[in-house]
N, C-alpha and C positions, 0 to 999 in steps of 0.2 A: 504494500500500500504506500502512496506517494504520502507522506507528510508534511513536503515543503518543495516548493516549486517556483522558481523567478523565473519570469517571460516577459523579457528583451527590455529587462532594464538600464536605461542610461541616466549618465550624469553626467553635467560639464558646470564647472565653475569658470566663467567668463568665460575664456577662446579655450579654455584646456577641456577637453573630454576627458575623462576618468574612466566613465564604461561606456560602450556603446553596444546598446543590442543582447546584452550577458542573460543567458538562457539556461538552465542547467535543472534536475531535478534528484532530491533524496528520497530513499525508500525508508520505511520505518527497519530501522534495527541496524544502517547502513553505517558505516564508518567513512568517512571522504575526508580528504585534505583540498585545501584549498591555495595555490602555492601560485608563483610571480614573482619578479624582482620586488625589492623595492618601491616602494611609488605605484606598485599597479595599479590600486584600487583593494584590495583584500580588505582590511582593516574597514572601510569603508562600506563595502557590500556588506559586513556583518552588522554595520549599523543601521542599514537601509533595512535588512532583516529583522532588525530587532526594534524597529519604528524609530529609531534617534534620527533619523537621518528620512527626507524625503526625497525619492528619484524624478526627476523630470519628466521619464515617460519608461512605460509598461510595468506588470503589478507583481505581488508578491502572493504566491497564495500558499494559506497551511490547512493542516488538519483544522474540523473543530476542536476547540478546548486546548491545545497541544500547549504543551508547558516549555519554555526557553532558559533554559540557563548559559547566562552569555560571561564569558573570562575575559576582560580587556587587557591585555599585555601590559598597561600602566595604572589598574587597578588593584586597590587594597582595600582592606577592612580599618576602620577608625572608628574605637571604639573605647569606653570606661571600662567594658567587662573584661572578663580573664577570659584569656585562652576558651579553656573548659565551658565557660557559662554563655560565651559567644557562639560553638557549637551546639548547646543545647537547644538556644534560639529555633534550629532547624527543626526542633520533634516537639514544638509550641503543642501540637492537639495531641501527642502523646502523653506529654506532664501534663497538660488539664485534665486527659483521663486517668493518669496514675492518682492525680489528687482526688479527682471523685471519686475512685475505686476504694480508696482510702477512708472518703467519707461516710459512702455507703456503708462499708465495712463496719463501720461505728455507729452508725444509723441502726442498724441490721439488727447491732446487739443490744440495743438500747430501746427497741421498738416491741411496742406491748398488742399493738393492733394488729392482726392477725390478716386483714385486706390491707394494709397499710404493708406488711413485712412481704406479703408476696409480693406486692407493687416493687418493694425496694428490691429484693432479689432476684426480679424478673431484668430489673433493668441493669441490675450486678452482674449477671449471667450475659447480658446481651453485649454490652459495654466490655466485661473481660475478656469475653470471644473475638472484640474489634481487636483491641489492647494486643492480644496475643500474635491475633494474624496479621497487625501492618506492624510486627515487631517491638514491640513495646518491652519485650524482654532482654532485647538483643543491642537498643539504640546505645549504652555507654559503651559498649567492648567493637559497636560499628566506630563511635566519633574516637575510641582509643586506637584502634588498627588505621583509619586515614591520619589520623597526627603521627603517627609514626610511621608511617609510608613516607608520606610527606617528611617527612626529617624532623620533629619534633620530641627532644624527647619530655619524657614522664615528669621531671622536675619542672619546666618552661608550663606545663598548662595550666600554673593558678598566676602567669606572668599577665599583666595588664596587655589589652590588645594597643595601646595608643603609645607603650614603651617598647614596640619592636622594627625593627626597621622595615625598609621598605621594601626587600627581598619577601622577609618574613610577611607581612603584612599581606603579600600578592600569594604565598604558598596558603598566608590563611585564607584568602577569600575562595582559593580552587577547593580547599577541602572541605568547607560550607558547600559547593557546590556540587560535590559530588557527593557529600549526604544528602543533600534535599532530591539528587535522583529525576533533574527535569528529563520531557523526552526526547528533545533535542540539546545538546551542548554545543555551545558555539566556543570555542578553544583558541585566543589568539594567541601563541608564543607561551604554551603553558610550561615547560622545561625553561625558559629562561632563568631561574634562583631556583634549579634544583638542581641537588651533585647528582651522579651518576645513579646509584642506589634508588633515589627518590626517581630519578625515570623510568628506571626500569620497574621500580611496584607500580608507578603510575602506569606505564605501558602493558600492563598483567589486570590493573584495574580497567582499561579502557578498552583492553579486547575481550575480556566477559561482562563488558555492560551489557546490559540487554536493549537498548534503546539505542538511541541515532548518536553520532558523531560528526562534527563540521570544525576543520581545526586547522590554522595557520601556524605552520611551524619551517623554519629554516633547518631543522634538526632531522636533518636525512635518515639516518639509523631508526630513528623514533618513530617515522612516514613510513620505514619499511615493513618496522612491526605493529604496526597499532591499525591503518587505514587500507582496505581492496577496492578504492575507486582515487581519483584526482582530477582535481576540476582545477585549472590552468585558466588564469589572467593574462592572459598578453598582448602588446598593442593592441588596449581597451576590449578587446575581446575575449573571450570565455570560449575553452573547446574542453571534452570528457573523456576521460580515458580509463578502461578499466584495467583496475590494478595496482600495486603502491606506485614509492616512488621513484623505485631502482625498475620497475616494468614500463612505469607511464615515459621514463627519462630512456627507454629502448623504443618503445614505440613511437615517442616524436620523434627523435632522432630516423629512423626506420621509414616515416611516413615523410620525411624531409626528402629523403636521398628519394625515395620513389615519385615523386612530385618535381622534386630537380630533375629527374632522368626523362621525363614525359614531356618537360617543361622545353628543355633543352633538344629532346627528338622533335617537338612540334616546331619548334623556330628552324630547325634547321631542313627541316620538309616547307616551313612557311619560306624563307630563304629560297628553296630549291626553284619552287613554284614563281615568284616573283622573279625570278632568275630569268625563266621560261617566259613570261607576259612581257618582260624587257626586251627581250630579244625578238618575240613574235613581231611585240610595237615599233621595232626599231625595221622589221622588214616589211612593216606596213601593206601588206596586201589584204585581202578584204577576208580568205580564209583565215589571215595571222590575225588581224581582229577582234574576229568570231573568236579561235582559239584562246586568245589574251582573256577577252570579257568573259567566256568559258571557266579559263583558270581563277581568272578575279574573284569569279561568284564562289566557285568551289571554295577561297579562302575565309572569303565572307561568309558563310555559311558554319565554316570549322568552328567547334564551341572549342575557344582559348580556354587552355590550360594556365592558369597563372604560376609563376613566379613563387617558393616559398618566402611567405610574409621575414621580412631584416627582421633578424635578433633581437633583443633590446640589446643596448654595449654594454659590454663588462669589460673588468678593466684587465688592465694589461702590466706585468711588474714580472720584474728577474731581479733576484737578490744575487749580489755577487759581491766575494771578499775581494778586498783590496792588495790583499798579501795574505799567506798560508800561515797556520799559527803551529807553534811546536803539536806534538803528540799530545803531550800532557796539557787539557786546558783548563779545568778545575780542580780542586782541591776545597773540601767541608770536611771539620772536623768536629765532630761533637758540638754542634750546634743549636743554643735554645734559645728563646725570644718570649720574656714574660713581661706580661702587665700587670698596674696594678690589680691584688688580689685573683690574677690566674696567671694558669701558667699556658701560653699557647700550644711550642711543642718543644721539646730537650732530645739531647741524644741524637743529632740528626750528622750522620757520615757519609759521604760516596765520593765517588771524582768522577771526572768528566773526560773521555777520550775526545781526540779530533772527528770528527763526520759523525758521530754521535746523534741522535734524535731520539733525545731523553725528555719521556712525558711524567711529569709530575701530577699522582692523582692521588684521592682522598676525600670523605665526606667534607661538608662543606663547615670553615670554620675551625678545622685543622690548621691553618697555616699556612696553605700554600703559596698565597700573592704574597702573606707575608717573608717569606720565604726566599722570593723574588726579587722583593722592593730590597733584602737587605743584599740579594746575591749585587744586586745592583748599584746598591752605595745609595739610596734613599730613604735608608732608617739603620737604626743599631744594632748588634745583637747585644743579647745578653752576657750569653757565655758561648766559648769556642770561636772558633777560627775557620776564613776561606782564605783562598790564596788561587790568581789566577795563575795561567802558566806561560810560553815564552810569546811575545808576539801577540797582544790578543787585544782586538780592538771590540769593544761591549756593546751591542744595539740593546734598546731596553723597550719590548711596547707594554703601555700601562691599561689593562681594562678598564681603569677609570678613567681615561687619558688627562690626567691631572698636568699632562708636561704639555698640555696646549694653552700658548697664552691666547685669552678669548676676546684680547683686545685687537689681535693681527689682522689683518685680512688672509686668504687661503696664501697668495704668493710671500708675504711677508712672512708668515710663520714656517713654509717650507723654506725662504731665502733667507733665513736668520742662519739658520744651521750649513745652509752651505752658500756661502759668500765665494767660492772661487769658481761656480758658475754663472753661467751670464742670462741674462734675463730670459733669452730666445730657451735656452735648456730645461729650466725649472719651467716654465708654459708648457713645453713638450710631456715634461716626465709629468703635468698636473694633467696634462690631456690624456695621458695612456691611465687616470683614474678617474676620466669624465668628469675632471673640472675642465670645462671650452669658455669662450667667450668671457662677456661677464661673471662668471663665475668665479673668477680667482682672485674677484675683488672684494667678495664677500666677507662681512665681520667671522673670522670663528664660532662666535657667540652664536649666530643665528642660524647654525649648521643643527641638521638631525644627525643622531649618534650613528647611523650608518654613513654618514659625510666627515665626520670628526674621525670614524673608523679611516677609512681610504685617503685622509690627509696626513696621520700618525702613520699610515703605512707607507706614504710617497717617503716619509724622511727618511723611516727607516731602511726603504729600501735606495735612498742615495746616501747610506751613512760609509755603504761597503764594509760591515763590519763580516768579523770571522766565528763571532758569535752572539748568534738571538737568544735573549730571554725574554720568552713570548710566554705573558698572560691574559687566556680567553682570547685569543685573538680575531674568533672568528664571532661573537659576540654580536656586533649590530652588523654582521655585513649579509645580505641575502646568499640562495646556494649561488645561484651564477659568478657571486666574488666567493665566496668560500672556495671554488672548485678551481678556480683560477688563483686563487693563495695555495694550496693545495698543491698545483703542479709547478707554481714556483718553487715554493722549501722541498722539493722531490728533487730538483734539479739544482738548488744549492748547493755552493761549495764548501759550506762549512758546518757549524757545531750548532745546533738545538737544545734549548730546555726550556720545555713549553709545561704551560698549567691550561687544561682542557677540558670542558665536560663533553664535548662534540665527539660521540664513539668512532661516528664513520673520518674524520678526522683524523683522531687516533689511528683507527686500522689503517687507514692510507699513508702514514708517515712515520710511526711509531717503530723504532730499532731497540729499544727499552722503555719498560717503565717502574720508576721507583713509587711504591705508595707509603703516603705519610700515613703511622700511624700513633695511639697515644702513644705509645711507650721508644719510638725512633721511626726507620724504615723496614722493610719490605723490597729487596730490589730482584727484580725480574728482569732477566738480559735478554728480549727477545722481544716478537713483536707485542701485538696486542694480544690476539688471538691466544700465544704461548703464555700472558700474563690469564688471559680468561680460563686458560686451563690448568695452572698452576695457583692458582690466588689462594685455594683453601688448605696447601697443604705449606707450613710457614719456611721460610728459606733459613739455612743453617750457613753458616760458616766453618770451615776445618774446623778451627778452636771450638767451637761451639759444640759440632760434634762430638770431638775427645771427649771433653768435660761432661756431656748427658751420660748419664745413667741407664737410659733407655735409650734406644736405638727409635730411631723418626716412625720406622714401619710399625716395632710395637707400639709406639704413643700412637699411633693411627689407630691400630686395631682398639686399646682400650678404651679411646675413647667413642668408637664406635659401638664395641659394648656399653659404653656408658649410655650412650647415644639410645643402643637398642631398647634398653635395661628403664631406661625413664621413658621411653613412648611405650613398653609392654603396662606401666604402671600405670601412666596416666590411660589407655585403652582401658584398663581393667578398672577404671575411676569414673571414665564416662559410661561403659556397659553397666555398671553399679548406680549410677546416676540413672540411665534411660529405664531400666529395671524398675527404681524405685518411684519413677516419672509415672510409667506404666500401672505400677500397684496403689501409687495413690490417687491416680486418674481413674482407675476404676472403682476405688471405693466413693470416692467424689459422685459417679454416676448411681453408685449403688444407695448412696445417701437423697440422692435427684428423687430418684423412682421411689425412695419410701416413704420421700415426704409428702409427695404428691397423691399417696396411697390414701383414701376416703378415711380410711380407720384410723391412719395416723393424723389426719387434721382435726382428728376429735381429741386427740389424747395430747395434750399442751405439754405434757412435761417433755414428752417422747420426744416431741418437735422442738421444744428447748437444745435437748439435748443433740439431736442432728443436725441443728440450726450450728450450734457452738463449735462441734466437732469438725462442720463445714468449713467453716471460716478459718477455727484451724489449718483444715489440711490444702483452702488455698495460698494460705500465708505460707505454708512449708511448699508447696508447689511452686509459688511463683521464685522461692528461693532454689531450688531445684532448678528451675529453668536458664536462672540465672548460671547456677554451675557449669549445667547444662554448656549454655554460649561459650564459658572460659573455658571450661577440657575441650571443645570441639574446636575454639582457634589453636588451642595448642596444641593441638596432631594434628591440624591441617596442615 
């Protein structure tokens, strides 16, 4: 069933068109991305969807009733409440009826009137049966497992929602929204402030939703696993393709070259043919004529094949050192970096060989940019020591790009740092990242973060350094510049240490990865893939080995026993739970039927007494259930 359907809506803000004609439809239960450069319009069409925005011309149609829950990529939550009580907001008609449940309950045993107590128990029984079935049992251990997918932990949920940052604030509003469970999600840039971990539950959450999916994400890896359709923005147009986004980015590609090749045989039969009318017209005789105006029409008549529609530009960049640097190009030694009252991370060792493409990864909050900022010389450490090695000239890009002055204009801020070029070269190398014309006159300041991206990257890549330390770099830049950064540092001549949540990134570049953890590293000499298949079994050093007691394989096994040994127990904890679910759900019914018994409604004490016992053994049930929920997430 279609639940959402735009037919051929446009928009143009003065002479600029945005969409022209954008046509597409969802089915109920469908997962789709929605993907374009930059600038396409994306961000846009989700508004025209969600009514903020009105189209100039053709409509939007939905289901009846159909429920939207829409993620603004610069949206947060601002709020007095905690964590915890902010979440609760979303199951409002569940606490009004845990509270009536509650009161009933107390009503029930206090109530002497005999039409008045079935009235109250009728509507106890009916209300409980809601309560149970839209989850009523299950909502704390639902809002505890998304805060903790989301990267939340157990301490931060009694924190004020108005004291957390802005990362924080945007992970709280997605996970309010995927409790409240609308039937369509609109998703702009939902992985933007989530590490690695939080994507992946998020992407485990969002291919067993049961409802529909619509979601703007630069985040290639995440489109491959979560979305089987893709709806494409491009030169204001809209085309469908099914399939993610490693299928949809084969088949355009595929439908390009076939269109090219049709494109290119009709012109050159249209050529062949005009070739022919030329030369008839040129022998002018009355059959050559005929023949000419003959051919003419047959041309005119040909349905042209057009031309595949220009690219949007992406940019253009080769990073290249200036001079090769020795073997040896870092050096960390026991490195930690505290603030006050914490400590961020200690113990942190490795070095860094030449051509090296070493990814630094880790929950978020670990360390890592800070880590960066100090390999870089723009903060202190604590304790321990780096030390670079022979020859090593340092590029530094900042995620936050705090090293732009916002007072420059684009040419001034790239021509600060290299003054021994001449006006004509800095134009050029601003051109190969789509600053043209006026453009390069522009304040910094009034740049979007993917334009402040692609000007931090012109310097760095006229710095000719022999070594990048690249954080987030791929951050505000859409896939077309992602993929085009990509096969620059592939083709680089020198040394990497990058901080990345971008997987498909990683697996394209990745030669190691070290991951921070509390207690130091983690380092994995290989690609990504070798880091994904090695990450749960911990890395030993010689030394490290002598010194165990136990050999790695036995610490594997026993903790697999242990492993076994506590999901046999809690198994045996929930079958003893559903058991005793069972036994007291039957007497619950057996209690039903005798109260309802003619003889029992004469005999007051009886019915005291079933009445009492009742309540009782909901009160022990609804606790049951509640167990129930916690043994069943812990052996799922």
């Amino acid at each position: 069933m279609v639940i959402l359907s735009c037919n051929e809506i446009s928009l143009s803000f003065g002479t600029d068109i945005i969409l022209n004609k954008v046509s597409f439809k969802l089915q109920q239960g469908e997962k789709a991305a929605l993907v374009g450069v930059n600038g396409a319009g994306k961000s846009t069409l989700f508004r025209i969807i969600t009514g903020e925005l009105q189209q100039d011309s053709g409509d939007v149609f939905m289901s009846r009733g159909l429920r939207i829950g829409f993620l603004d990529q610069y949206s947060g939550l601002e709020s007095d409440n905690t964590i915890w009580s902010e979440m609760l907001t979303t199951y409002k008609s569940l606490l009004s009826a845990e509270r009536r449940l509650k009161q009933l309950a107390n009503d029930i045993s206090t109530e002497s009137s005999q039409d008045r107590l079935h009235s109250l128990m009728r509507e106890y029984d009916i209300l409980l049966e809601r309560f149970s079935r839209e989850g009523g049992y299950e909502y704390n251990s639902r809002i505890r497992g998304v805060l903790r997918g989301l990267g939340f932990e157990d301490a931060q949920f009694e924190l004020q929602v108005r004291t957390l940052s802005g990362g924080q604030k945007t992970r709280l509003a997605l996970a309010r929204l995927l409790l409240e469970e609308p039937d369509l999600l609109l998703l702009d840039e939902p992985t933007n402030h989530l590490d690695i971990n939080a994507i992946e539950w998020l992407e485990d959450f969002l291919k067993n939703y049961r409802k529909s999916v619509l979601v703007i994400s630069h985040d290639r890896y995440f489109l491959d696993t979560v979305t089987t359709k893709t709806i494409e923005l491009e030169n204001n147009e809209c085309t469908e393709y099914d399939g993610n986004y490693t299928q949809y980015a084969e088949k355009k590609s595929e439908a390009r070259k076939i269109q090219q090749k049709h494109y290119e045989l009709q012109q050159k039969e249209i050529a062949r043919m005009e070739a022919f009318i030329e030369q008839q017209r040129r022998w002018n005789r009355e059959k050559n004529i005929v023949a000419a105006e003959s051919r003419q029409k047959a041309i005119d008549r040909m349905k042209k094949v057009d031309a595949p529609n220009r690219l949007p530009g992406s940019i253009k960049l080769q990073f290249r050192s200036s001079i090769t640097s020795g073997n040896d190009v870092l050096f960390v030694e026991e490195l930690s970096k505290n603030f006050p009252g914490k400590e961020l991370f200690k113990n942190i060792s490795f070095d860094v060989k030449r051509n090296e493409k070493v990814f630094l990864l880790g929950p978020n909050g670990c360390g890592k940019s800070t880590l960066l900022k100090i390999l870089a010389g723009r903060m202190p450490q604590t304790f321990g020591n780096f030390e670079y090695g022979h020859k090593i000239i340092l590029g530094y890009y900042d995620q936050e790009l705090e090293g732009l002055d916002e007072s420059n204009t684009v040419l001034e801020e790239v021509w600060t740092d290299n003054e021994r070029l001449t006006h004509t070269q800095i134009r050029n190398a601003l051109a190969q990242f789509l600053f043209t014309g006026e453009d390069v006159y522009k304040p910094v300041s009034v740049l979007s973060g993917g334009e402040k991206s692609r000007v931090a990257l012109v310097k760095l890549m006229l710095s000719e350094s022999n070594l990048l330390l690249l954080d987030e770099p791929t951050n505000h830049l859409d896939i077309n510049s992602r993929e085009a950064l990509e096969e620059a540092l592939l083709l680089y001549d020198g040394t990497l240490l990058v901080v990345s949540h971008d997987r498909y990134f990683i697996r394209k570049l990745a030669s190691r990865v070290i991951e921070m953890t509390g207690s130091g590293i983690e380092d994995y000499k290989g690609s990504y893939q070798y880091y994904l298949d090695h990450r749960r079994i911990p890395a030993m050093t010689e030394s490290d080995d002598k010194n165990r007691s136990v050999s790695a394989s036995k610490q594997e096994h026993i903790e697999t026993k242990e492993e076994r040994a506590r999901r046999r127990k809690l198994e045996k904890q929930l079958a003893s739970c559903e058991a005793e679910i069972s036994k007291t759900e039957a007497r619950l019914a057996f209690i039903s039927d005798e109260m309802s018994r003619e003889d029992s409604l004469s005999d007051h004490v009886l019915l005291s007494e079933l009445h009492n016992e009742q309540l009782t053994l909901e009160i022990h049930l609804e606790q049951l259930y509640k167990e129930w929920s916690e043994l069943s997430e812990q052996t799922s």
